[in-house]
N, C-alpha and C positions, 0 to 999 in steps of 0.2 A: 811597429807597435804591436803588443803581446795585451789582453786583458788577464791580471793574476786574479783570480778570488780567492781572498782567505773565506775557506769554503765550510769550518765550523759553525756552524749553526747559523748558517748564510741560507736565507730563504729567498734568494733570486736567480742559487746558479741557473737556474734550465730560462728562466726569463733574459738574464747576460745572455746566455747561449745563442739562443732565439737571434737577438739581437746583432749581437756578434757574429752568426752566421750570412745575416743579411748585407752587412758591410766586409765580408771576407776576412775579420780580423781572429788570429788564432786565439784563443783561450786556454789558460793553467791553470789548470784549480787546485790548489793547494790544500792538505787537511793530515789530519792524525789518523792513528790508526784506531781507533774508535768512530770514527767518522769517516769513513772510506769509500769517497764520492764518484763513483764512475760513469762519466756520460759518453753518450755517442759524438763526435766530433771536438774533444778536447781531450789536451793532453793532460789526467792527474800524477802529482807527486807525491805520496805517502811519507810522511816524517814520526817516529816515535813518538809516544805522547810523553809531554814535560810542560813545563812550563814555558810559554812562548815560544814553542820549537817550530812550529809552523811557519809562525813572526820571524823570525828570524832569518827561516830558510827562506821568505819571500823577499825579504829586501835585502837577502845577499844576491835574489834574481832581477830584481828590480833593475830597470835600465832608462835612464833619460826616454821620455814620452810616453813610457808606457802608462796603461790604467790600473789602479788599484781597486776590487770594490770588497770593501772590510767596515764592520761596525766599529774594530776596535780603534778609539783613540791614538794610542801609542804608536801603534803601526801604521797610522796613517801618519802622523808628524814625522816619522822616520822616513816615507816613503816620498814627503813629500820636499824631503832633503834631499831625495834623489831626485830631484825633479821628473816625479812622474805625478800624475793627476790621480784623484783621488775619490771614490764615490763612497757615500753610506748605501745602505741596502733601502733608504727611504728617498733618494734621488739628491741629500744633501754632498755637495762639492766640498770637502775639504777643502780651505787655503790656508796662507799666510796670516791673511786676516782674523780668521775665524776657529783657529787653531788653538791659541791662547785661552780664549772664553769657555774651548769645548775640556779644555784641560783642568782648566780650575776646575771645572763641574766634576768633571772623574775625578778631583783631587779630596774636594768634597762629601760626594758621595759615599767614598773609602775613608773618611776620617766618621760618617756616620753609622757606617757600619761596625768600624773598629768600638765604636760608641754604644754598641747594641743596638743602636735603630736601622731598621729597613724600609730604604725607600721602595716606594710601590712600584710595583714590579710594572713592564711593559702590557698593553693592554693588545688584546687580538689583532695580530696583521689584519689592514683592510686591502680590499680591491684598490684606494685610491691612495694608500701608499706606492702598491706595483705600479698603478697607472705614471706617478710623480716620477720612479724610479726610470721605469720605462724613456718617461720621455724627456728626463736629466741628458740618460745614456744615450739614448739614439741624438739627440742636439752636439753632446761633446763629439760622438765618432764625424756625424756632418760638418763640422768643423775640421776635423784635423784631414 
């Protein structure tokens, strides 16, 4: 098992890490070059920036078991056709189930923006989202 983070504007790598570290699993962190994430004990991969180049080069890495943790949509439904697990940055579990509902939302969203309206934007990271995330991640790795 590998943990990939699509690593844009991911406010959990060094918390993944941490954790990650603790259960001996390797970590990727994935990003553009505008965002060029270097940590101590993971491997990053730098990709041009474009539109979904990141996404892309992640679930052509992507392998049966592995974890995913990405806020985006898209790449999580992709990744999770590769049957690998799936986290958001707030301890939510991508699934099968849960997948469809989160897409219409992003379907919507983009159809109100194209509208001129904007939805209100994300409200300040708290402590007890890392807290949720935290211990999402550390439950799935004790499982596998």
């Amino acid at each position: 098992m590998n943990i990939l983070i699509d690593a844009d504007g991911c406010p959990v790598v060094d918390l993944t890490l941490q954790i990650a570290k603790r259960f001996g699993i390797p970590v990727i962190i994935l990003c553009d070059t505008s965002h060029q994430i270097e940590r101590e004990g993971a491997q990053t991969l730098v990709f041009d920036k474009g539109a979904d180049s990141v996404d892309f080069a992640l679930v052509n890495r992507v392998k049966p078991g592995d974890l995913v943790v990405t806020q985006d949509y898209g790449l999580a439904s992709m990744c999770l056709a590769r049957c690998a697990r799936v986290l958001n940055q707030n301890g939510l579990e991508y699934t099968a189930d849960n997948m469809d509902a989160l897409m219409l939302r992003r379907y919507e969203n983009k159809k109100l923006l194209r509208a001129g309206k904007h939805p209100k934007g994300s409200p300040k990271r708290t402590k007890a989202q890392d807290e949720a995330f935290a211990s999402t991640l550390t439950s799935l790795l004790e499982r596998v």
